[in-house]
N, C-alpha and C positions, 0 to 999 in steps of 0.2 A: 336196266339191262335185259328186263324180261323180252321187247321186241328185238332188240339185237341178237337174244339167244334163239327167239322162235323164226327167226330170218334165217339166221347159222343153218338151222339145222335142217331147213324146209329148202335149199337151196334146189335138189334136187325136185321138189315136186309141185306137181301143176295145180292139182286138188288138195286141198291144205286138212284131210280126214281121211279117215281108212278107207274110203270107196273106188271098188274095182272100176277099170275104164268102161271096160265094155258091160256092167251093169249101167254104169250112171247113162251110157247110151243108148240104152232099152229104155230107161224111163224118161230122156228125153224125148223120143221116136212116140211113146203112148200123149205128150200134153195134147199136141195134133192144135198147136193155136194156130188162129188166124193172124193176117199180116197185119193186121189195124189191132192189135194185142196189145200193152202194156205190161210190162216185168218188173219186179223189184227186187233186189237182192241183195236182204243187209248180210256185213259182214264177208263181201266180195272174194276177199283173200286176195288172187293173184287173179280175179275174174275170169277163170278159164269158164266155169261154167256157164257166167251170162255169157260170152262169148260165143259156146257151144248154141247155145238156146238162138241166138241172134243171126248164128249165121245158117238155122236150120230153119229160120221161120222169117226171116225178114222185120222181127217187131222190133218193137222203141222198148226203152228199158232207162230205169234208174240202179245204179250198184253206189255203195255205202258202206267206207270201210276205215274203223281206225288206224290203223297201223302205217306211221309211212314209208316205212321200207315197203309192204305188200302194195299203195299205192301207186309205188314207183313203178315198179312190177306189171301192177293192171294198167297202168294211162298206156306204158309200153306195147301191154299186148292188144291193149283196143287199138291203138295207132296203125301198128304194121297189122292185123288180122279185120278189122271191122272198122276202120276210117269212117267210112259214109253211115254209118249207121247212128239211128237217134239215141243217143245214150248217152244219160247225163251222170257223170263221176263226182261221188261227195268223199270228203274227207273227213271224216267227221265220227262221233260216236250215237250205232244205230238207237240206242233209244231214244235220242233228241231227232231224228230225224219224221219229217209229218210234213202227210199228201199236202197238195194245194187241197185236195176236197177228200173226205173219208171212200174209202169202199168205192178207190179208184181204179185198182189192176186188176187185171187179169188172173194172174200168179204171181205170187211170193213167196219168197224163200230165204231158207236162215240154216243154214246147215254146219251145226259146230259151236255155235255161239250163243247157246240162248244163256250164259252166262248175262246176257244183255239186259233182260226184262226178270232174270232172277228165277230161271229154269223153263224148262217145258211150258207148264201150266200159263206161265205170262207170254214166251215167247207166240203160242196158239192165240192169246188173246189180242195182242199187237199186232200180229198180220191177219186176221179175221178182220178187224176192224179196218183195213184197209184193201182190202179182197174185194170185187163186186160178188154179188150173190150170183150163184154159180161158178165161181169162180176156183182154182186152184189154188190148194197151198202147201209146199215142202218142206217140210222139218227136217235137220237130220240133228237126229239122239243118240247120246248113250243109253243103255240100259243094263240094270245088273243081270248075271248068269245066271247066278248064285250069292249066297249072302256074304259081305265082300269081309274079307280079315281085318278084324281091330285095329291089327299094324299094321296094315294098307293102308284102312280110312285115314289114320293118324299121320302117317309120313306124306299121301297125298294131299292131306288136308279138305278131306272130304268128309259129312256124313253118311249115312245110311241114307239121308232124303233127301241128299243132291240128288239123286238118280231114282227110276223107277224100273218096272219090269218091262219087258218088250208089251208084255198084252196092257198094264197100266198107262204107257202111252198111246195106244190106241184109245184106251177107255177116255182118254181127260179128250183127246178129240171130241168124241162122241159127246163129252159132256158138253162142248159148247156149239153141239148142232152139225160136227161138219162128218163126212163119210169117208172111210178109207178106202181109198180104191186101189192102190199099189204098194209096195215096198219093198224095199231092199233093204237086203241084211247081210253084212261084212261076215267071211268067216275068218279061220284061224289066216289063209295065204294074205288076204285083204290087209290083215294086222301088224303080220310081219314085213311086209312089204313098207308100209306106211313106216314102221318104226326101224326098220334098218336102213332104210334109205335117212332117216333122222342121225343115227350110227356114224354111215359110210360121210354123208356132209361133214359131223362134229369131227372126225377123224382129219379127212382134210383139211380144214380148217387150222386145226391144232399143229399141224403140220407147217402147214404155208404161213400162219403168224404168229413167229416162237415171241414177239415180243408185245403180244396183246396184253396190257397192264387187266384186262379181264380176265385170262388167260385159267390162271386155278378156279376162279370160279366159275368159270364154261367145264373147266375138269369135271370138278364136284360137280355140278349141275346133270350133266348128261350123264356119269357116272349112274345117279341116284334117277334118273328116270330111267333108266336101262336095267335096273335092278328091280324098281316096281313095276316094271310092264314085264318082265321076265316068273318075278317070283310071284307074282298076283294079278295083274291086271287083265293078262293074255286069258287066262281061264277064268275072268270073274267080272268082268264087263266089256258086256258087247256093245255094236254100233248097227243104225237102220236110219234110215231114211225113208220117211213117210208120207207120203201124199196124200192132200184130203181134196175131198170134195165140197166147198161153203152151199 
């Protein structure tokens, strides 16, 4: 049920994370690839982003994404917005996915998911090693504010070392060589935006199918994430998106 509810409630949004449009469009405008680039982007979502990058730059690209309701989604919008363009769509889950050759793109990107490689610290190391030297790489993280409430950790089922501090993820970059050269950082509008629009979808939803046998537990569910993004999470972790330099 967990993808049915994360579809529900994302119905509304392009970007599947708390980042403003017109930031992610400024840090698109600075990558400045060439047309002969290559792109990788696990974890695609609704692929608006390689979308963006593709139709700014003309390059070939691979996107890599579990979920197949969000795959349905991205073949959709590659089809009608970027037809002709070279980009190859996987379905699949990003940490089984590996170049034809290591340290083959351009830039890579993973913004939201490093649940994948089991946090920051892996997700940096999985796309490094497929980066050419020189190359770019995107992360987008969580990081804590502040030190996060017991009963947060505990209802969302997180610890204290899922996450680290904004300047800690910078630092674990630098530990494996790469330089920060940009970022962007979601504030409070970025957050609330992201999660009421999650709100306004479950509402409708609950609405239009009184007789989803899912139906109480989409309740409870959205219920209880509306409570810890309200009573803790809003003031106690943040979101950034970081660009390195390999």
């Amino acid at each position: 049920m967990t993808w049915k509810f994360y579809d529900i409630t994302h119905k509304y949004h392009d970007i599947l994370n708390p980042s403003n449009p017109e930031k992610l469009d400024r840090l698109i405008s600075l990558l400045k690839l060439d047309a002969d680039a290559k792109v990788l982007e696990i974890a695609t979502g609704k692929g608006e982003l390689i979308t963006q990058i593709i139709e700014r730059y003309g390059v070939s690209g691979v996107a890599v994404d579990l979920s197949p309701d969000h795959s349905r989604d991205a073949r959709a919008r590659f089809a009608e917005r970027i037809p002709e363009a070279n980009l190859t769509f996987l379905e699949m889950d990003g940490a089984e996915y590996q170049p034809e050759k290591p340290e083959s793109f351009d830039l890579t990107l993973c913004l939201g998911a490093s649940w994948i490689w089991n946090g920051h610290h892996g997700t940096l190391a999985a796309l490094k090693a497929m980066t050419k030297p020189g190359g770019l790489i995107a992360v987008g993280e969580p990081f804590w504010m502040e030190d996060p409430d017991p009963e947060f950790l505990k209802r969302a089922g997180y610890e204290k070392e899922t996450f680290a501090t904004h300047y800690e993820n910078v630092k674990m970059g630098e530990e494996f060589g790469l330089n920060l050269i940009y970022t962007i950082v979601s504030d409070h509008y970025d957050w609330d935006n992201y999660y009421s629009l999650w709100w306004y979808a479950g509402e409708e939803y609950i609405r239009q199918n009184p007789d989803d046998p899912d139906l109480l537990a989409f309740k409870a569910w959205l219920a209880d994430a509306k409570e810890q993004y309200l009573r803790w999470e809003r003031d106690s972790l943040g979101w950034a998106i970081y660009l390195f330099k390999k």
